[in-house]
C-alpha positions as a Markdown table, in Angstrom:
| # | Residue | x | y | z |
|---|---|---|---|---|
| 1 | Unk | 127.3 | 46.6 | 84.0 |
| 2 | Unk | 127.9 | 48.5 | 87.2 |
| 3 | Unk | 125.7 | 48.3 | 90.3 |
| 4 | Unk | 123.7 | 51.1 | 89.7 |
| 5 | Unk | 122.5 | 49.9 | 86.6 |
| 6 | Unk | 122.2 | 46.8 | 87.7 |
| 7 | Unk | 119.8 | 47.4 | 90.4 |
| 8 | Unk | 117.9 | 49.5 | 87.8 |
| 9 | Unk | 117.6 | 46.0 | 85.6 |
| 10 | Unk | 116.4 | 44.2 | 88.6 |
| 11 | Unk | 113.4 | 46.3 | 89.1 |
| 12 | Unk | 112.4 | 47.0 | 85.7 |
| 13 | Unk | 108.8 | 45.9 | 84.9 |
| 14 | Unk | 110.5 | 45.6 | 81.3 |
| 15 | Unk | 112.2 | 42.3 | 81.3 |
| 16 | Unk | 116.4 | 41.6 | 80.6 |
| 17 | Unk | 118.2 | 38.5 | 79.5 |
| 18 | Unk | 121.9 | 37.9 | 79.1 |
| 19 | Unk | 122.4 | 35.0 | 76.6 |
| 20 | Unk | 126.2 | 33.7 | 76.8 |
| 21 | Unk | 127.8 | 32.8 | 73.5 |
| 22 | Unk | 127.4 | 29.2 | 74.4 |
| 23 | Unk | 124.2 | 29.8 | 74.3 |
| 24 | Unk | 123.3 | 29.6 | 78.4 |
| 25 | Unk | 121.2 | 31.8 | 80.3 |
| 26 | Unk | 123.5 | 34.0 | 82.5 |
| 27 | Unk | 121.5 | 36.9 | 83.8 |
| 28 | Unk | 117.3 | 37.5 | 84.4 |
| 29 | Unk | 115.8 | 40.3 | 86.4 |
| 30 | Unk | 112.4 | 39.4 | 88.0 |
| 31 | Unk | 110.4 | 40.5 | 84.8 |
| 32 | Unk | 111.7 | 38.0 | 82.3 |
| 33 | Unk | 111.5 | 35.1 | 84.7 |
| 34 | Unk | 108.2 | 34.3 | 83.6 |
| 35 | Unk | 109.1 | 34.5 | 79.8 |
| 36 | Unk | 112.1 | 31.7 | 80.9 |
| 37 | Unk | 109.5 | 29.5 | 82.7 |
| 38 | Unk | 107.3 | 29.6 | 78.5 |
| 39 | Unk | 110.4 | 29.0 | 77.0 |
| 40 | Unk | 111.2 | 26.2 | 79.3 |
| 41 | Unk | 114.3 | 27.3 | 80.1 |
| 42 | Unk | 115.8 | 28.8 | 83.5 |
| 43 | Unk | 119.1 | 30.7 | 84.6 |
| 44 | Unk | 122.2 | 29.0 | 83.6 |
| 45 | Unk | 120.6 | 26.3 | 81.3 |
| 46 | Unk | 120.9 | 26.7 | 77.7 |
| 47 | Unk | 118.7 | 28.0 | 75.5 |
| 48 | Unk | 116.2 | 26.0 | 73.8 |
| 49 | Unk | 116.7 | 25.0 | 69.7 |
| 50 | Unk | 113.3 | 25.7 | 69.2 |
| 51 | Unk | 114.0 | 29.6 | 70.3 |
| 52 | Unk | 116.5 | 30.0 | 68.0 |
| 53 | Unk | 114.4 | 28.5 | 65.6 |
| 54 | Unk | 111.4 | 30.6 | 66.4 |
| 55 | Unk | 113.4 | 34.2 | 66.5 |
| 56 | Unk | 115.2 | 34.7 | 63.7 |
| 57 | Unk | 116.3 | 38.2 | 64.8 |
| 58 | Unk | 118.0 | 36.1 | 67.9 |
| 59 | Unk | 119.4 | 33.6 | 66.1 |
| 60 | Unk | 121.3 | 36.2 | 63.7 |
| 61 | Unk | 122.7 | 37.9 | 66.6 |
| 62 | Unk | 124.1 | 34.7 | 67.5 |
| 63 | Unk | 125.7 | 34.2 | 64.3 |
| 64 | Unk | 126.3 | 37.6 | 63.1 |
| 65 | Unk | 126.6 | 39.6 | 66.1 |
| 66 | Unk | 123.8 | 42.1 | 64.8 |
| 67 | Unk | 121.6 | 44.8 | 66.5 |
| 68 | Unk | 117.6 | 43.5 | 65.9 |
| 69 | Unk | 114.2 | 43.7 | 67.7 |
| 70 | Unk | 112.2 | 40.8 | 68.3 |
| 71 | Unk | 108.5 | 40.7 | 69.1 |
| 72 | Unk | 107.9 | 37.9 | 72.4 |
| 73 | Unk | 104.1 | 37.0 | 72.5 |
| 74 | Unk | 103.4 | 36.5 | 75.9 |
| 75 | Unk | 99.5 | 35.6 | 77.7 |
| 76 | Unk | 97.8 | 38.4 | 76.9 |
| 77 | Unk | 100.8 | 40.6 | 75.5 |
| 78 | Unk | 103.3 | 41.1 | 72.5 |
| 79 | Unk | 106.8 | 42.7 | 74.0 |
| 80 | Unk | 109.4 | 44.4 | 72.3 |
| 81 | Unk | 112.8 | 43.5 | 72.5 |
| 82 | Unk | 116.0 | 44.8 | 71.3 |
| 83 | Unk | 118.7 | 42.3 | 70.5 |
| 84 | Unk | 122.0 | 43.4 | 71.1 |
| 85 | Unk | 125.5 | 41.6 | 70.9 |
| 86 | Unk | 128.4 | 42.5 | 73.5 |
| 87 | Unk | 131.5 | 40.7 | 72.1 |
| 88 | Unk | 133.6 | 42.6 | 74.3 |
| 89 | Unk | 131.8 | 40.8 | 77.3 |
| 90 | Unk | 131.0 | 38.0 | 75.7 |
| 91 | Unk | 127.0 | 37.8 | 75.6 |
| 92 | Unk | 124.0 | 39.0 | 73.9 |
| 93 | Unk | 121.3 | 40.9 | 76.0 |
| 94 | Unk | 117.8 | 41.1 | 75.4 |
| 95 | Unk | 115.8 | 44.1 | 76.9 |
| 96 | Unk | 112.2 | 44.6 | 76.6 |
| 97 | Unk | 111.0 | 48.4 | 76.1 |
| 98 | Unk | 107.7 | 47.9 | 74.9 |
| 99 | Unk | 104.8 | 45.8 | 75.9 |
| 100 | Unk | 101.6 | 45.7 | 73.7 |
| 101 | Unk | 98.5 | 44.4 | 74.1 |
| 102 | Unk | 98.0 | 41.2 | 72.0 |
| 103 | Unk | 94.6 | 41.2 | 69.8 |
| 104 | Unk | 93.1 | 38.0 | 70.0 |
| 105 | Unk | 92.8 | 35.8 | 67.4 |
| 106 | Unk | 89.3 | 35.6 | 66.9 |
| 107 | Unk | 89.3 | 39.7 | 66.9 |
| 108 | Unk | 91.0 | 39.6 | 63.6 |
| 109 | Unk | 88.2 | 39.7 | 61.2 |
| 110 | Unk | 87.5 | 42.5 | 62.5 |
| 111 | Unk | 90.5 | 44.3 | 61.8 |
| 112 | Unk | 90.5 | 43.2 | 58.4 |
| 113 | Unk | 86.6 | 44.8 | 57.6 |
């Protein structure tokens, strides 16, 4: 990633993770610190079981080295990522592009009448 784009990642209010092979946290820009601090994780530690368990879409990127989108709840919000593998360098990079409103539970009978 050159430095322009870089920079660009940095102060993004859409968050971006780099995910090593070996399953460590390499990269974070400021936005997806706070989804690193709910997943009990931080830069350069590895990446919890129970993520991998959780996002499937994730978890086959690790494996298969596919393109996916995962939806992160998050407080009061859903975000969209999209999964993508870099085998060339050697990591998988989650960006966010989307971030939702989450309905609240107790809002959902109401969507359903």
């Amino acid at each position: 990633m050159n430095t322009k784009s870089n920079q660009k990642a940095k102060q993004s209010v859409f968050p971006v993770i780099k995910i090593g092979y070996d399953q460590k946290i390499i990269y974070c820009n400021l936005a997806g610190l706070p989804i690193l601090q709910d997943w009990d994780c931080s830069l350069n530690s590895k990446l919890p079981e129970y993520i991998l368990a959780r996002y499937t879409a994730l978890k086959n990127c690790f494996v298969n080295r596919a393109t996916d989108e995962m939806l992160v709840p998050f407080r009061d919000f859903v975000i969209r990522f999209k999964v993508v593998a870099s085998p060339v360098e050697g990591f998988i990079q989650l960006t966010g592009y989307k971030i939702d409103t989450a309905v609240p539970v107790r809002d959902f009978k109401f969507i359903l009448n």
